[in-house]
C-alpha positions as CSV (number, residue, x, y, z in Angstrom):
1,X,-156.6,53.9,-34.3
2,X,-160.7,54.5,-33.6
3,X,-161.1,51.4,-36.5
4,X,-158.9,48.9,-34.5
5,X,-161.2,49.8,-31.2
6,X,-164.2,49.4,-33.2
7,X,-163.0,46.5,-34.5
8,X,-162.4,44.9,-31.3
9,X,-166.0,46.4,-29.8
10,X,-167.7,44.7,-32.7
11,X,-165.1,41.3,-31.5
12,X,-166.9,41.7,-28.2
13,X,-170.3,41.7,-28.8
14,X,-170.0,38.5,-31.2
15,X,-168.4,37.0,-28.8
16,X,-170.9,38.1,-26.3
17,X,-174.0,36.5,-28.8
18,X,-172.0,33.2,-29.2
19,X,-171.4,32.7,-25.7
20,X,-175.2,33.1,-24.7
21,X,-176.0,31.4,-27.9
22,X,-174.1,28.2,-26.6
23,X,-175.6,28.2,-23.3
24,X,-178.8,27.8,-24.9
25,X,-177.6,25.2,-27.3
26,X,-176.1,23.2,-23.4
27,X,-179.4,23.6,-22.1
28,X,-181.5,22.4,-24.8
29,X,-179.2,19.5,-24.9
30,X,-180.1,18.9,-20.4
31,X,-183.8,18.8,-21.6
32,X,-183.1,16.5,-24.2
33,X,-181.8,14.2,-21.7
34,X,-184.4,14.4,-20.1
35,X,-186.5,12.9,-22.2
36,X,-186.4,9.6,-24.6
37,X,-186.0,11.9,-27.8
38,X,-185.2,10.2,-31.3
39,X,-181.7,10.2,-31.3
40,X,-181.3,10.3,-35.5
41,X,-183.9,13.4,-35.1
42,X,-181.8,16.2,-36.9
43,X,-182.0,18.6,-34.1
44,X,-180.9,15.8,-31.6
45,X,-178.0,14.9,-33.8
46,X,-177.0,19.0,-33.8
47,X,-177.2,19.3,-30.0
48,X,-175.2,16.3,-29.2
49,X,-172.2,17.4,-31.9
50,X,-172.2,20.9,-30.6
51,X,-172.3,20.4,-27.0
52,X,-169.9,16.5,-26.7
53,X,-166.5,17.9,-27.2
54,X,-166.6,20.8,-24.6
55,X,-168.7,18.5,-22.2
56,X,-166.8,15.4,-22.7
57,X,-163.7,17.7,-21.4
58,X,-165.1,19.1,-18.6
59,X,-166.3,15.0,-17.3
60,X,-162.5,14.1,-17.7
61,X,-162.0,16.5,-14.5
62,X,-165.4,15.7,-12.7
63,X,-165.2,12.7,-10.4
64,X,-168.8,10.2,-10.5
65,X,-171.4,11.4,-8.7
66,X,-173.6,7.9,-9.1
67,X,-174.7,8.7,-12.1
68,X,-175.7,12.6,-11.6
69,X,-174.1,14.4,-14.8
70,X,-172.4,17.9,-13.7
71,X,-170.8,18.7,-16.5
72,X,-173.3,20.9,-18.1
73,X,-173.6,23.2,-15.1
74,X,-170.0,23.8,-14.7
75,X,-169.7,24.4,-18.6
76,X,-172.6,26.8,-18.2
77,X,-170.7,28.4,-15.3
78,X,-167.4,28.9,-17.0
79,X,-169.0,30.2,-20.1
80,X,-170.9,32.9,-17.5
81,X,-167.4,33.4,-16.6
82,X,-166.1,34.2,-19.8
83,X,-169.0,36.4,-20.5
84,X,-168.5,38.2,-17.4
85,X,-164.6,38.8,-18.0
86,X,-163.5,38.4,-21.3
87,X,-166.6,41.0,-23.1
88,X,-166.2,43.7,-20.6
89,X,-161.9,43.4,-20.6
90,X,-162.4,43.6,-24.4
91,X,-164.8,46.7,-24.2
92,X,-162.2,48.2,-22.2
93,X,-159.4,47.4,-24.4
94,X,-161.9,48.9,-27.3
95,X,-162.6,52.2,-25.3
96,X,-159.0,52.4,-24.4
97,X,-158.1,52.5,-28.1
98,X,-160.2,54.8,-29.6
């Protein structure tokens, strides 16, 4: 049973990396805005596939706020959310195992 808990510890902490991974992958994409970057530069290309689909879902709900973009934020906030509940209820689950 202690392989299943590992298992599920070792689920955790990718979890964990990916999540703060894509908050820095949200935020590079903020500064980008920011800024008149080259939008068929490689990098610019990346951010803007990664980050569109979860931030293009999260507008549908956000009414306009003349032109101010939330979205990042509250994707930022509900991935600090996740990262706050989901690792530690896995740990648990993990150290409740075996």
């Amino acid at each position: 049973m202690f392989i299943l808990g590992n298992f599920i510890e070792a689920l955790a902490s990718v979890i964990n990396i990916l999540l703060g991974t894509y908050v820095w992958v949200v935020i590079g994409r903020v500064v980008i805005s920011w800024v008149n970057a080259d939008p068929y530069n490689p990098i610019v290309n990346f951010l803007y596939q990664v980050t569109e689909p979860l931030l293009s879902r999260v507008r549908r709900f956000l009414p306009a706020f003349g032109g101010l973009d939330f979205a990042p934020m509250i994707l930022i906030l509900a991935i600090i959310f996740l990262q706050s509940f989901l690792v530690p209820t896995l740990r648990q689950l993990a150290a409740a195992i075996g």
